[in-house]
N, CA, C and O atoms as a GROMACS GRO file, in nm:
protein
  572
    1UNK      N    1 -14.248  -5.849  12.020
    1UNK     CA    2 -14.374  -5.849  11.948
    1UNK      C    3 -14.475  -5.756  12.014
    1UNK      O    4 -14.548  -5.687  11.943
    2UNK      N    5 -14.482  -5.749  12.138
    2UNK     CA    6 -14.566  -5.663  12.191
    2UNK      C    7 -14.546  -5.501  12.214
    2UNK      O    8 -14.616  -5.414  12.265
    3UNK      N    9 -14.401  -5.502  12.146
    3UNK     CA   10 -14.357  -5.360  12.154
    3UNK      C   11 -14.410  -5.308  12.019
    3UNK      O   12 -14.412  -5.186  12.000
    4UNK      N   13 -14.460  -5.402  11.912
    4UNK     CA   14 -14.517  -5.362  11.788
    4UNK      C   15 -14.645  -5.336  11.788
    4UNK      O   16 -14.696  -5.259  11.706
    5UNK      N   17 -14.725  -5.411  11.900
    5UNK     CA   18 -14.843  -5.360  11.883
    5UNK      C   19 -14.851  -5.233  12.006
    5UNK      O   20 -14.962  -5.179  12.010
    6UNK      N   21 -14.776  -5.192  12.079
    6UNK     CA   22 -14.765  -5.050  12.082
    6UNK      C   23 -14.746  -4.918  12.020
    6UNK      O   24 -14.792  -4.811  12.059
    7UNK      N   25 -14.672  -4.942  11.915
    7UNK     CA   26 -14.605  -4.794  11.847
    7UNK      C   27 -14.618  -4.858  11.686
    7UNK      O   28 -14.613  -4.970  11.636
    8UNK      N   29 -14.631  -4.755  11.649
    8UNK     CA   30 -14.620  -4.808  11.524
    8UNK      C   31 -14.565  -4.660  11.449
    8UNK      O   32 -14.568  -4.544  11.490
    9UNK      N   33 -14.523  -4.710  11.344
    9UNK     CA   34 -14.357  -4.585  11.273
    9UNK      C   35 -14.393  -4.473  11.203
    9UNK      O   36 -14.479  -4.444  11.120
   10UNK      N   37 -14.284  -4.408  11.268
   10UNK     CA   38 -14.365  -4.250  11.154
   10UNK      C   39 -14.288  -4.229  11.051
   10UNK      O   40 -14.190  -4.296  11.019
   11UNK      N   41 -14.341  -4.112  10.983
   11UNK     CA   42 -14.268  -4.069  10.879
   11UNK      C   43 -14.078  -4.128  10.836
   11UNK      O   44 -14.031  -4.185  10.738
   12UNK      N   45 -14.032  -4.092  10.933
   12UNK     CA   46 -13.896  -4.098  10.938
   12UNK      C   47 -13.848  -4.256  10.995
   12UNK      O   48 -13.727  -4.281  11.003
   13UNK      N   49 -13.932  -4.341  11.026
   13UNK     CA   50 -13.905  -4.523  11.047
   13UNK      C   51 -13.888  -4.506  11.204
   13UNK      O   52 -13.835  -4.602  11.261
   14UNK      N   53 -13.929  -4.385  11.290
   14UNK     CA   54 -13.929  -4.380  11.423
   14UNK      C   55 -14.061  -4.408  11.487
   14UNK      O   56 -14.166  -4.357  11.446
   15UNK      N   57 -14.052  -4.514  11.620
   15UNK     CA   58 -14.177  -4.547  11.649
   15UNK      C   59 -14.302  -4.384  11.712
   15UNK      O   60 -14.297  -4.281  11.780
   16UNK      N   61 -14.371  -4.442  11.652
   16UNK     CA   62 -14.461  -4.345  11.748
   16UNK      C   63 -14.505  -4.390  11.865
   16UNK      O   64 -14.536  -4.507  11.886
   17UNK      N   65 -14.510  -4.260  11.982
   17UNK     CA   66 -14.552  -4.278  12.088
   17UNK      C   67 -14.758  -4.320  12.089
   17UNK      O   68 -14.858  -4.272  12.035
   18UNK      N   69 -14.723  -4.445  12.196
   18UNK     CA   70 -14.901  -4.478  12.133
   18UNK      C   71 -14.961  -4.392  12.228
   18UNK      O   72 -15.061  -4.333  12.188
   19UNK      N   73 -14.919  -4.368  12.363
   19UNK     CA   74 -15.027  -4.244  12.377
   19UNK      C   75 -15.031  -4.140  12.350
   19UNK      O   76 -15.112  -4.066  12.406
   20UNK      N   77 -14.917  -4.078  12.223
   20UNK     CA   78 -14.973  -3.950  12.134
   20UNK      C   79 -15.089  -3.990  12.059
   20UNK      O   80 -15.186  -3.922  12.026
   21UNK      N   81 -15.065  -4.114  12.038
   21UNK     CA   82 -15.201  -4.166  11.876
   21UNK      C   83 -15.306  -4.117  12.011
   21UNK      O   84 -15.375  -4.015  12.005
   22UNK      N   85 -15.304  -4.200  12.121
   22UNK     CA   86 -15.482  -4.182  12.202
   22UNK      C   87 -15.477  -4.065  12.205
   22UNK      O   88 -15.570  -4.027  12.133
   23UNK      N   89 -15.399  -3.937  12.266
   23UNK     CA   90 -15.392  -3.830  12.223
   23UNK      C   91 -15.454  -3.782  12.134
   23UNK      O   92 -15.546  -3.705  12.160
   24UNK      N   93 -15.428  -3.807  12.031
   24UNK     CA   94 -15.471  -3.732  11.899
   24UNK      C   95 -15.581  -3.776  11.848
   24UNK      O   96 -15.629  -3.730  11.744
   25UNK      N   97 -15.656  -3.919  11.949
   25UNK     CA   98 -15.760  -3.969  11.954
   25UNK      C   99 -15.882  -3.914  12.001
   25UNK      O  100 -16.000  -3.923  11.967
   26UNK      N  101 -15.832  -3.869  12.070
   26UNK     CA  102 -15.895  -3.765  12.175
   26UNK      C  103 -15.909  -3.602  12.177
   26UNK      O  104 -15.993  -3.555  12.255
   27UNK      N  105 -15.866  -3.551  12.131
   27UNK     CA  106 -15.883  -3.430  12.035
   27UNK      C  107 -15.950  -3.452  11.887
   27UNK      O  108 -15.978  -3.358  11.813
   28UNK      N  109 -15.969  -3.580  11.857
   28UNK     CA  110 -16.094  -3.568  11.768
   28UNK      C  111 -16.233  -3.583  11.809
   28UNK      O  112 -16.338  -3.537  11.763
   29UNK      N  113 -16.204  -3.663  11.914
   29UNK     CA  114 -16.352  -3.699  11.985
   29UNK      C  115 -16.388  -3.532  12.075
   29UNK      O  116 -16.479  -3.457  12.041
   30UNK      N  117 -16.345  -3.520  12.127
   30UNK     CA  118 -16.340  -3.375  12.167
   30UNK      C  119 -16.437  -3.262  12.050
   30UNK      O  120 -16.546  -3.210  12.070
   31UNK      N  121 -16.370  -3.256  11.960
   31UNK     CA  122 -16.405  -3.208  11.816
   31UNK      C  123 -16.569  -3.212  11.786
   31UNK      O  124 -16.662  -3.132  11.775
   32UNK      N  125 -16.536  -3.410  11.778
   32UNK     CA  126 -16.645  -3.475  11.731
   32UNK      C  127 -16.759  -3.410  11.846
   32UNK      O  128 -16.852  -3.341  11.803
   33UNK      N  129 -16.744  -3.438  12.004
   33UNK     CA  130 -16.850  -3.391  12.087
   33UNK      C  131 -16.890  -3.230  12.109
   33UNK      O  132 -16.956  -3.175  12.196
   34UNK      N  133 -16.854  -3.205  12.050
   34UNK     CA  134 -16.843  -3.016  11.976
   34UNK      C  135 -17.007  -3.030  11.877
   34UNK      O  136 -17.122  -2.996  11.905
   35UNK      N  137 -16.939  -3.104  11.743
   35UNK     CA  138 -17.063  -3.121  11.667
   35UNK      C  139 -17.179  -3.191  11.686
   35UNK      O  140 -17.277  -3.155  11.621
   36UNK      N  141 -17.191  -3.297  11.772
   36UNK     CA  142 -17.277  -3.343  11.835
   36UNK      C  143 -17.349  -3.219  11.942
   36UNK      O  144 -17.470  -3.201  11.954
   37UNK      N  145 -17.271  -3.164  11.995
   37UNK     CA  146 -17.354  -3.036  12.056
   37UNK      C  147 -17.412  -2.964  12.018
   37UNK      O  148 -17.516  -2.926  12.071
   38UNK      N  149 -17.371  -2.925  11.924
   38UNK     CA  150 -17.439  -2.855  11.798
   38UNK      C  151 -17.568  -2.918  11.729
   38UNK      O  152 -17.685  -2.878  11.729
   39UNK      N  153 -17.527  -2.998  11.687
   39UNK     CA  154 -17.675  -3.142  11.637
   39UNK      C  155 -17.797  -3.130  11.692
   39UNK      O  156 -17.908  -3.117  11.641
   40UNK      N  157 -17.744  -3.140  11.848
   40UNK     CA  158 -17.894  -3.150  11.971
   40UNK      C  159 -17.885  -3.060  12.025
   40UNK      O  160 -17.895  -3.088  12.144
   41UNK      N  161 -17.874  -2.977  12.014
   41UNK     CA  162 -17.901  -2.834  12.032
   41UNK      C  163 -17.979  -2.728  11.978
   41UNK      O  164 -18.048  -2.740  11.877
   42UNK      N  165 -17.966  -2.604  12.061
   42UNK     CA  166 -18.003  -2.482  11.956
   42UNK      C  167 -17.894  -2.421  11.895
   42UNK      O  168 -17.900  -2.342  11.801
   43UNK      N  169 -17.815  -2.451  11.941
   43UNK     CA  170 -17.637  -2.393  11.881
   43UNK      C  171 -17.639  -2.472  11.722
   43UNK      O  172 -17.707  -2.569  11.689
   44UNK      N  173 -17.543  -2.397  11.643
   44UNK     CA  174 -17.556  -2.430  11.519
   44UNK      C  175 -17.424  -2.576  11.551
   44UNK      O  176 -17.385  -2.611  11.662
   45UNK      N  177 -17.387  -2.626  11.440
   45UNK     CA  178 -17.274  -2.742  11.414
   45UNK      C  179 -17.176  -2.630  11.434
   45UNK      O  180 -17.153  -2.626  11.555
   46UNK      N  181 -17.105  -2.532  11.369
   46UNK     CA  182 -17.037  -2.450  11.355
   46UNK      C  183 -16.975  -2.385  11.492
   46UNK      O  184 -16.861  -2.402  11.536
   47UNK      N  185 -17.086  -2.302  11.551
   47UNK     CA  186 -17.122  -2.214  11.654
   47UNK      C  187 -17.084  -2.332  11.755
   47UNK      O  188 -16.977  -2.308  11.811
   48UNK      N  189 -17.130  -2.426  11.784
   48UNK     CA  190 -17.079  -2.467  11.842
   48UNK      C  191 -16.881  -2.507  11.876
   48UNK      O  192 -16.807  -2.479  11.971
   49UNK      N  193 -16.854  -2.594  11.724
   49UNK     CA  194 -16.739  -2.627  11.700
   49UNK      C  195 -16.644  -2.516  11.761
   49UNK      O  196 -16.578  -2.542  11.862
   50UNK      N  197 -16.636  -2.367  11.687
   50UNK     CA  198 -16.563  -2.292  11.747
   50UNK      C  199 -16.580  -2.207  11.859
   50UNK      O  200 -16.488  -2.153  11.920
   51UNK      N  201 -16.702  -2.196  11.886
   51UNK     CA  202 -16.737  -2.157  12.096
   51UNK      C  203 -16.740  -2.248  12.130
   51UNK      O  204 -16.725  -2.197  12.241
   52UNK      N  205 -16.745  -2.348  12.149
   52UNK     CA  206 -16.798  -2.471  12.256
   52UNK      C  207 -16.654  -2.516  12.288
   52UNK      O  208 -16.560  -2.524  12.210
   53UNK      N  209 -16.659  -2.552  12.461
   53UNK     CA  210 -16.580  -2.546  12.525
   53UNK      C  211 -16.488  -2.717  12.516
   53UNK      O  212 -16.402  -2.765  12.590
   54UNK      N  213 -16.555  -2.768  12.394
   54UNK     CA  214 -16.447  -2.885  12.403
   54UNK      C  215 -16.359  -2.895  12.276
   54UNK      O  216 -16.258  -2.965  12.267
   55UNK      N  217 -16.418  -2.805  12.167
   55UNK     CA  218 -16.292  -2.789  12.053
   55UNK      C  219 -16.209  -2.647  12.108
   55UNK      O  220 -16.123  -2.591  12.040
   56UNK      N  221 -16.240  -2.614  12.205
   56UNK     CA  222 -16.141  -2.498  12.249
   56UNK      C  223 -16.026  -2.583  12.343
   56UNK      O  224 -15.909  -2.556  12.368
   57UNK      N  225 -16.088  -2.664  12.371
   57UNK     CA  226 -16.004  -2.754  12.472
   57UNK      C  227 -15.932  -2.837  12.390
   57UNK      O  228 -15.815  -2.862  12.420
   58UNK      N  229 -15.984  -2.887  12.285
   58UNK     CA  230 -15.890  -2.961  12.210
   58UNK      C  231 -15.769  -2.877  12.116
   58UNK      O  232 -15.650  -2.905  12.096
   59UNK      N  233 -15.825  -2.802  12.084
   59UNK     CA  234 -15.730  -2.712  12.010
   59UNK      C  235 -15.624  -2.671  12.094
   59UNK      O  236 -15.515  -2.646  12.041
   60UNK      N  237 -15.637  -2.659  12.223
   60UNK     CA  238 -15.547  -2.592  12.351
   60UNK      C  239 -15.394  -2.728  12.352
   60UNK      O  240 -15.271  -2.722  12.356
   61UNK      N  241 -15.502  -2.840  12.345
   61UNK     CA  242 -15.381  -2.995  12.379
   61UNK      C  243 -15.353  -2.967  12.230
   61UNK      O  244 -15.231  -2.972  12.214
   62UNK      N  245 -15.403  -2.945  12.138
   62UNK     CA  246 -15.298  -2.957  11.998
   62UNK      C  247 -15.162  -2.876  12.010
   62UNK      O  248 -15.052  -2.925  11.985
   63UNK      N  249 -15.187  -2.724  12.056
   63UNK     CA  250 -15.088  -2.719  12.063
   63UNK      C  251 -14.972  -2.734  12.184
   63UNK      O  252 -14.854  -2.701  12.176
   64UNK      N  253 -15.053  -2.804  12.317
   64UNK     CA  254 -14.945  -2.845  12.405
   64UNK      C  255 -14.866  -2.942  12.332
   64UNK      O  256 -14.746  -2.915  12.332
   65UNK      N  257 -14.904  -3.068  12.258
   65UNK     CA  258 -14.849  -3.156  12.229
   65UNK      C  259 -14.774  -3.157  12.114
   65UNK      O  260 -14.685  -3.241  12.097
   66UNK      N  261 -14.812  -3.041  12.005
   66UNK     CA  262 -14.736  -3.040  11.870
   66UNK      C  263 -14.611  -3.047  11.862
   66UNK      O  264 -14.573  -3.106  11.761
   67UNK      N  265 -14.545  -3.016  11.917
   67UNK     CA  266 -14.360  -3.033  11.921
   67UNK      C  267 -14.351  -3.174  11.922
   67UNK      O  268 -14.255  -3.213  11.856
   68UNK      N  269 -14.441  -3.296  11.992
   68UNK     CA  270 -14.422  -3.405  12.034
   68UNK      C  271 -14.453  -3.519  11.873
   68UNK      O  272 -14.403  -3.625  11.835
   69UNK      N  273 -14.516  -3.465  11.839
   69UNK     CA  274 -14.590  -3.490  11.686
   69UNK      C  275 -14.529  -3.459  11.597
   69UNK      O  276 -14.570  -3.499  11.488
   70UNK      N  277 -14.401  -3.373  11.599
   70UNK     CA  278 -14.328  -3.355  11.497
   70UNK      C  279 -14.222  -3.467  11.441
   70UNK      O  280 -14.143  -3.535  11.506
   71UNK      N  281 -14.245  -3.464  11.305
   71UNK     CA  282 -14.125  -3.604  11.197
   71UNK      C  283 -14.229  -3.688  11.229
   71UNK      O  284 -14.183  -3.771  11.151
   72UNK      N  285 -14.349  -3.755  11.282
   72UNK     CA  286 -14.420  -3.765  11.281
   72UNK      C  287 -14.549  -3.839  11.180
   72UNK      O  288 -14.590  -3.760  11.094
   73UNK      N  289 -14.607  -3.961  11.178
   73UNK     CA  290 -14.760  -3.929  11.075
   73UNK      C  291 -14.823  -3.796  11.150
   73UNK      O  292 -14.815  -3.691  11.086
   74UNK      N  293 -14.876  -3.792  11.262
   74UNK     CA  294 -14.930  -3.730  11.372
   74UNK      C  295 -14.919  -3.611  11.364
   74UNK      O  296 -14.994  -3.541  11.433
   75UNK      N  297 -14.813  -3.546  11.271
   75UNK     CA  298 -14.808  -3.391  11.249
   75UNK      C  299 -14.885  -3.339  11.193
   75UNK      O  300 -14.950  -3.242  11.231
   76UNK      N  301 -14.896  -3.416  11.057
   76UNK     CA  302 -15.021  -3.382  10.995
   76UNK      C  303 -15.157  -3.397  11.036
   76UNK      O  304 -15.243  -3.362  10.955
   77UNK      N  305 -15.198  -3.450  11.162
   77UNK     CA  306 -15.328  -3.455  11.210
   77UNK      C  307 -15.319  -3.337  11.296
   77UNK      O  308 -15.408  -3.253  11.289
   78UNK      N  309 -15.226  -3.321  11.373
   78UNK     CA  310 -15.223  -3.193  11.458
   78UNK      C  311 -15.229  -3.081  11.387
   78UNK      O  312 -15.298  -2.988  11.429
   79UNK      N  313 -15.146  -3.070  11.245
   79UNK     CA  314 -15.178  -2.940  11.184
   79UNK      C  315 -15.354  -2.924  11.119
   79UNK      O  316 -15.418  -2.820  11.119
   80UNK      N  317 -15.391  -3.033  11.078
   80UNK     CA  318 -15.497  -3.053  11.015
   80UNK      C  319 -15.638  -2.984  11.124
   80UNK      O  320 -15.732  -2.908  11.100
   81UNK      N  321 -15.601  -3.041  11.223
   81UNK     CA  322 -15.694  -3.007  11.358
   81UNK      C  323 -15.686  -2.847  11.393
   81UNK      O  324 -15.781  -2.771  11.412
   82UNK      N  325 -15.537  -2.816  11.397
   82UNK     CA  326 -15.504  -2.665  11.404
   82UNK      C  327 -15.612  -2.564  11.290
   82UNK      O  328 -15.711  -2.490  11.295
   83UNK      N  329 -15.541  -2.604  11.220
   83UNK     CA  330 -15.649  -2.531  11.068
   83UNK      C  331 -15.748  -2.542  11.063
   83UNK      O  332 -15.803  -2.436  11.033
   84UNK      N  333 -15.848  -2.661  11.084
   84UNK     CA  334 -15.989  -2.671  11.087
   84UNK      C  335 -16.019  -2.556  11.172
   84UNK      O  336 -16.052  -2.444  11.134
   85UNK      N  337 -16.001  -2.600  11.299
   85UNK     CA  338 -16.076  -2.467  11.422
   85UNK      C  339 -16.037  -2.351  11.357
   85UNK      O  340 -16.129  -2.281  11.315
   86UNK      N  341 -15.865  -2.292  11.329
   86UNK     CA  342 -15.846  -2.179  11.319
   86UNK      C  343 -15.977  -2.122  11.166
   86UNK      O  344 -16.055  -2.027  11.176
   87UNK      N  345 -15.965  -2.204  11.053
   87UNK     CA  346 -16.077  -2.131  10.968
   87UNK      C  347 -16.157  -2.177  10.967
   87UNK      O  348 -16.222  -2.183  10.862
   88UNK      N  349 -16.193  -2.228  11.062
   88UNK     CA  350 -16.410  -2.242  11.081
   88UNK      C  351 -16.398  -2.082  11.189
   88UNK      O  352 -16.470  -1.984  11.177
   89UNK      N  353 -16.333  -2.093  11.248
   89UNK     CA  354 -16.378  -1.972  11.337
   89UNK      C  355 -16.373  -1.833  11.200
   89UNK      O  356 -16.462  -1.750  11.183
   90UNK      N  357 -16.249  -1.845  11.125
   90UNK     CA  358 -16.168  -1.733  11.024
   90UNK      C  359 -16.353  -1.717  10.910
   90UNK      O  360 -16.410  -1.611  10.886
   91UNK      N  361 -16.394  -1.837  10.872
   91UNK     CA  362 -16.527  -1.858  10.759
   91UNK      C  363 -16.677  -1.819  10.837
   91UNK      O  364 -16.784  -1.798  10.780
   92UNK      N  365 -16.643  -1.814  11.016
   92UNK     CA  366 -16.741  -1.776  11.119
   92UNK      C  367 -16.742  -1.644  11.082
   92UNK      O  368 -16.846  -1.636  11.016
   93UNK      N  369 -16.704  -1.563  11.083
   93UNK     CA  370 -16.644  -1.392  11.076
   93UNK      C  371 -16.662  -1.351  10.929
   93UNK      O  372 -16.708  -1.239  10.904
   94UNK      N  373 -16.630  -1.432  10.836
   94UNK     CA  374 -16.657  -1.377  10.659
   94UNK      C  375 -16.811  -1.382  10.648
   94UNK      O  376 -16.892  -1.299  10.606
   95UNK      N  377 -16.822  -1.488  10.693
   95UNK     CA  378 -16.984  -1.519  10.663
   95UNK      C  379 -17.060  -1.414  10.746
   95UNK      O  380 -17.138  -1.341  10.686
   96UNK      N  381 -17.048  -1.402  10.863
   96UNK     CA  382 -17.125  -1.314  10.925
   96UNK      C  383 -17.123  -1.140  10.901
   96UNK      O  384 -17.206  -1.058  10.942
   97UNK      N  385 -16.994  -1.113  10.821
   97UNK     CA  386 -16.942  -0.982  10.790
   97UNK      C  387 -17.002  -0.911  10.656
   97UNK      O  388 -17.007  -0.794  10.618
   98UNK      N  389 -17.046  -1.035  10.600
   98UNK     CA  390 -17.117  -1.051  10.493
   98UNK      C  391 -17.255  -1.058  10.469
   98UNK      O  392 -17.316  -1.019  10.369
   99UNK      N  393 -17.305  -1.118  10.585
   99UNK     CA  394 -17.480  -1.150  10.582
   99UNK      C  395 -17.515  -1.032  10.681
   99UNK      O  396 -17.633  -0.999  10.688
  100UNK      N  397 -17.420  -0.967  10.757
  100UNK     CA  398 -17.494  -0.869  10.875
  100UNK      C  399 -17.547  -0.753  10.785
  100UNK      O  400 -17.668  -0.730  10.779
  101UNK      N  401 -17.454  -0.679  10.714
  101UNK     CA  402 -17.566  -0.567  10.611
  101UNK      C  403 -17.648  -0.612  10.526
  101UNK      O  404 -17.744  -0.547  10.484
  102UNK      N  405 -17.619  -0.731  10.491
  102UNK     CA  406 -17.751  -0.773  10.392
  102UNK      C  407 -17.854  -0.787  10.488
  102UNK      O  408 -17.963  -0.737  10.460
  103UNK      N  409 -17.839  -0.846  10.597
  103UNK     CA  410 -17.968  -0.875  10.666
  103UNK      C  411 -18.068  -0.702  10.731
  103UNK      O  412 -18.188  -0.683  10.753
  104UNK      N  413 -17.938  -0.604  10.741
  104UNK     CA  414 -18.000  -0.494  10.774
  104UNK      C  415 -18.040  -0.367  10.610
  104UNK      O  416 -18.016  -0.247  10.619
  105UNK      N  417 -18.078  -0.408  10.529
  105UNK     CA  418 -18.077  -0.362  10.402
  105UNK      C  419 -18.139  -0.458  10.331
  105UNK      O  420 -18.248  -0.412  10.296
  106UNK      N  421 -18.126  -0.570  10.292
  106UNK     CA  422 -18.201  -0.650  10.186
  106UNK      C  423 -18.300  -0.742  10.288
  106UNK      O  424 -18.416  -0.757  10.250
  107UNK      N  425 -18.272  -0.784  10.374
  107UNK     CA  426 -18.366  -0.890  10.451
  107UNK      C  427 -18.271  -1.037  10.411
  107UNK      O  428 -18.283  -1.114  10.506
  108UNK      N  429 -18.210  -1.079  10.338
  108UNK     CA  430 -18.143  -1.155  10.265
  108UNK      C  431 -18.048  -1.249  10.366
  108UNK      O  432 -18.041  -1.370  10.386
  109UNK      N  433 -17.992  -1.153  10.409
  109UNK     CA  434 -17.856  -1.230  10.538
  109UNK      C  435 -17.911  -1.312  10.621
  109UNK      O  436 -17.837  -1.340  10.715
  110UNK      N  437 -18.035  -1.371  10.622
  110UNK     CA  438 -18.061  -1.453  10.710
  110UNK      C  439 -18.052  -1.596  10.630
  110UNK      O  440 -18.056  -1.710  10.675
  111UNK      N  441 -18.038  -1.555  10.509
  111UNK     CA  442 -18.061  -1.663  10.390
  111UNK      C  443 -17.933  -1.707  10.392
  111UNK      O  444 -17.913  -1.828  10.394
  112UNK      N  445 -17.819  -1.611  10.393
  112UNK     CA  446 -17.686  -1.595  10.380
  112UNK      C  447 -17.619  -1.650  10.429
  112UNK      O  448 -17.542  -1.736  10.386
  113UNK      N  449 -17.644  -1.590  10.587
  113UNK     CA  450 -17.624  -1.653  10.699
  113UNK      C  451 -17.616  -1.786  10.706
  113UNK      O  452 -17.508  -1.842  10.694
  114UNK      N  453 -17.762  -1.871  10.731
  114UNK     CA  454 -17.814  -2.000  10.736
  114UNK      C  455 -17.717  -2.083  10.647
  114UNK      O  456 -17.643  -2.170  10.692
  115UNK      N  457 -17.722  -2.052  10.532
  115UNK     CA  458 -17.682  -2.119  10.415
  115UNK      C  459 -17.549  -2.132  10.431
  115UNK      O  460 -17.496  -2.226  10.371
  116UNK      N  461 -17.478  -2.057  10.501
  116UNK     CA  462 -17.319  -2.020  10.561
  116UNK      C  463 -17.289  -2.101  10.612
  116UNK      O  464 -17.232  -2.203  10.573
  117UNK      N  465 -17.322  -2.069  10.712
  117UNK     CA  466 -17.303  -2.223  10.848
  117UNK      C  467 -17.347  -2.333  10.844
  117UNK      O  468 -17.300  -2.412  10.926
  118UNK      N  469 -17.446  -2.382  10.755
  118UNK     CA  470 -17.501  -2.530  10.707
  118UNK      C  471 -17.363  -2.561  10.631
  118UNK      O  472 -17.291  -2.650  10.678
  119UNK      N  473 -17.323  -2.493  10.518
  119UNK     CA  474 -17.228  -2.515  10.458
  119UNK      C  475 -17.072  -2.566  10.531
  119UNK      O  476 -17.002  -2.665  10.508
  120UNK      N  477 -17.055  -2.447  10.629
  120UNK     CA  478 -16.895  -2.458  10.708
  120UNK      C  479 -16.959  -2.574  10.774
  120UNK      O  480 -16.890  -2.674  10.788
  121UNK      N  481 -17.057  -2.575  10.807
  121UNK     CA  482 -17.077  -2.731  10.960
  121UNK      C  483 -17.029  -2.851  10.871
  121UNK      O  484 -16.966  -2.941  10.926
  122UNK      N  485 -17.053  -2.858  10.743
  122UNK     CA  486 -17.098  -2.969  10.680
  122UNK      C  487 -16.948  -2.992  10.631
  122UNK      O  488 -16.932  -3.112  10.612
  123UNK      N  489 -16.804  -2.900  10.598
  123UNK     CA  490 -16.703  -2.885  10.569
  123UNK      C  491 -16.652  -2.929  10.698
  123UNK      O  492 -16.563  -3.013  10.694
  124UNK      N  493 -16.693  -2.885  10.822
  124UNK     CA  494 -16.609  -2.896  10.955
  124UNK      C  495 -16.639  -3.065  11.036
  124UNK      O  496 -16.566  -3.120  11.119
  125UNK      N  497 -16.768  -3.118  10.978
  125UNK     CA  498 -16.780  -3.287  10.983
  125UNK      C  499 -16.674  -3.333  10.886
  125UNK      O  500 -16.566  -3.376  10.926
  126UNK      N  501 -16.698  -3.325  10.791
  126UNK     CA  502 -16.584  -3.408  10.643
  126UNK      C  503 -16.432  -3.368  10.721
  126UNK      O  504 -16.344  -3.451  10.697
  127UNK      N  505 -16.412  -3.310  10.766
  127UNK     CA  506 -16.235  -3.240  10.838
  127UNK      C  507 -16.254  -3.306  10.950
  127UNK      O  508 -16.139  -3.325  10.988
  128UNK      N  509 -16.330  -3.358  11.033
  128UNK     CA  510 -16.308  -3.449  11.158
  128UNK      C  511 -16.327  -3.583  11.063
  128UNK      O  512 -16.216  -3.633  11.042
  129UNK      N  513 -16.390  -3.627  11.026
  129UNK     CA  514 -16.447  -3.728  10.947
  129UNK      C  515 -16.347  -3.810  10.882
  129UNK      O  516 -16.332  -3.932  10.893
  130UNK      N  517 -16.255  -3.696  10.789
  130UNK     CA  518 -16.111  -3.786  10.762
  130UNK      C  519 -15.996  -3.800  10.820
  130UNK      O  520 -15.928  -3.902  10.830
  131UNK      N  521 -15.968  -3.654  10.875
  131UNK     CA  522 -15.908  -3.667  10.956
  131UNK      C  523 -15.870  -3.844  11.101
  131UNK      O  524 -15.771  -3.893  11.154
  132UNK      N  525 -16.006  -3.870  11.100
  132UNK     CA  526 -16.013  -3.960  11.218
  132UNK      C  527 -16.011  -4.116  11.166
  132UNK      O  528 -15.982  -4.218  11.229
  133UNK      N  529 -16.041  -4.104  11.062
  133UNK     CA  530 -16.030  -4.182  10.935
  133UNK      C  531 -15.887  -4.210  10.882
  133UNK      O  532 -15.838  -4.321  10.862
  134UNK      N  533 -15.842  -4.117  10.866
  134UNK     CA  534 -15.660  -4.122  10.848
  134UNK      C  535 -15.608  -4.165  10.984
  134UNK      O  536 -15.523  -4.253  10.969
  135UNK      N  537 -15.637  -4.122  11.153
  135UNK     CA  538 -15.598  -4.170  11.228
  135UNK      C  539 -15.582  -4.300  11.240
  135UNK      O  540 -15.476  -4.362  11.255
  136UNK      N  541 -15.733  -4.358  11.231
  136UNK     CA  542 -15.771  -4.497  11.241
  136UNK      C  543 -15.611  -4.649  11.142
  136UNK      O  544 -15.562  -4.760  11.164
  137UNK      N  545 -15.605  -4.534  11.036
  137UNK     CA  546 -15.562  -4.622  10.918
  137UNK      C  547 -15.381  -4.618  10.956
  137UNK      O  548 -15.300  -4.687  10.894
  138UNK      N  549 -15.341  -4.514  11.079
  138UNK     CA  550 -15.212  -4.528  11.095
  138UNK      C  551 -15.180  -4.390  11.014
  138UNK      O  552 -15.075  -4.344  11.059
  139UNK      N  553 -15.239  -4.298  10.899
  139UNK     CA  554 -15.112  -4.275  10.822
  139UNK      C  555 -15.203  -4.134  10.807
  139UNK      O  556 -15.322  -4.114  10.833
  140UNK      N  557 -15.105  -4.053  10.757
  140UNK     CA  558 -15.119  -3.875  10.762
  140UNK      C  559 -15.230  -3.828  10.699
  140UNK      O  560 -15.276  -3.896  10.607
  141UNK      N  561 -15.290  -3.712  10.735
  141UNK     CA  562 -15.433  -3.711  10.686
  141UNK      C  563 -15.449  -3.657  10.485
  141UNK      O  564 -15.523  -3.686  10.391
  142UNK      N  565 -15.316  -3.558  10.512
  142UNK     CA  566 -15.274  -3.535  10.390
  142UNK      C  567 -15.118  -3.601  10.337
  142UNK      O  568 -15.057  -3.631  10.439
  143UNK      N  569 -15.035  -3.632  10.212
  143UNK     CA  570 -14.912  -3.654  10.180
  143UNK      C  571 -14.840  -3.586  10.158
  143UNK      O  572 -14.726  -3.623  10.129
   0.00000   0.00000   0.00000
């Protein structure tokens, strides 16, 4: 009985390892203390998430551990985590590639800008948000 409230089964009826779940617990909180830096800060939600030195750190254990997460619920949180950082940083670079001549030509890109990264921050909470949410519940963030 107490081996059940350790592991509980993945995809394939194989137990999961419970300190991958704290693992993967912990690369959200990581995440999560990213956007909180951002919050109370002068750093944006965003700016932070993909410079700030604890979703770089988390992203680093995603992929030490991903082989371990595979067949897995847990794969899909590791990929989910992968993708967030990789296109918040990928939507960091459109947005800014985009608002930098407007801002030197129309005055506009600051509008652009702003409106950019309010937007990705607010996409990159909802992606920790369920993500950690699907953790909580045992089961994959997507089916």
């Amino acid at each position: 009985m107490a081996d059940n409230l350790n592991t509980s089964l993945s995809v394939s009826g194989q137990p999961v390892d419970a300190s991958l779940v704290s693992y993967t617990h912990i690369i959200y909180a990581l995440h999560s203390l990213s956007v909180l830096i951002g919050l109370t800060s002068a750093l944006t939600i965003v700016g932070s998430f993909v410079f700030g030195v604890p979703s770089i750190i988390a992203v680093i254990m995603n992929y030490v551990r991903q082989a371990d997460a595979r067949g897995t619920y847990l794969e899909s949180h590791f990929r989910w985590q992968i993708r967030t950082f990789w296109f918040a940083l990928l939507w960091v670079c459109v947005i800014f590639a985009v608002s930098a001549p407007l801002i030197l030509v129309l005055g506009l890109g600051l509008l652009t800008l702003g409106l950019g990264y309010v937007l990705l921050g607010i996409w990159v909470i909802y992606r920790i948000i369920r993500g950690w949410v699907a953790l909580r519940d045992q089961r994959p963030v997507y089916p």
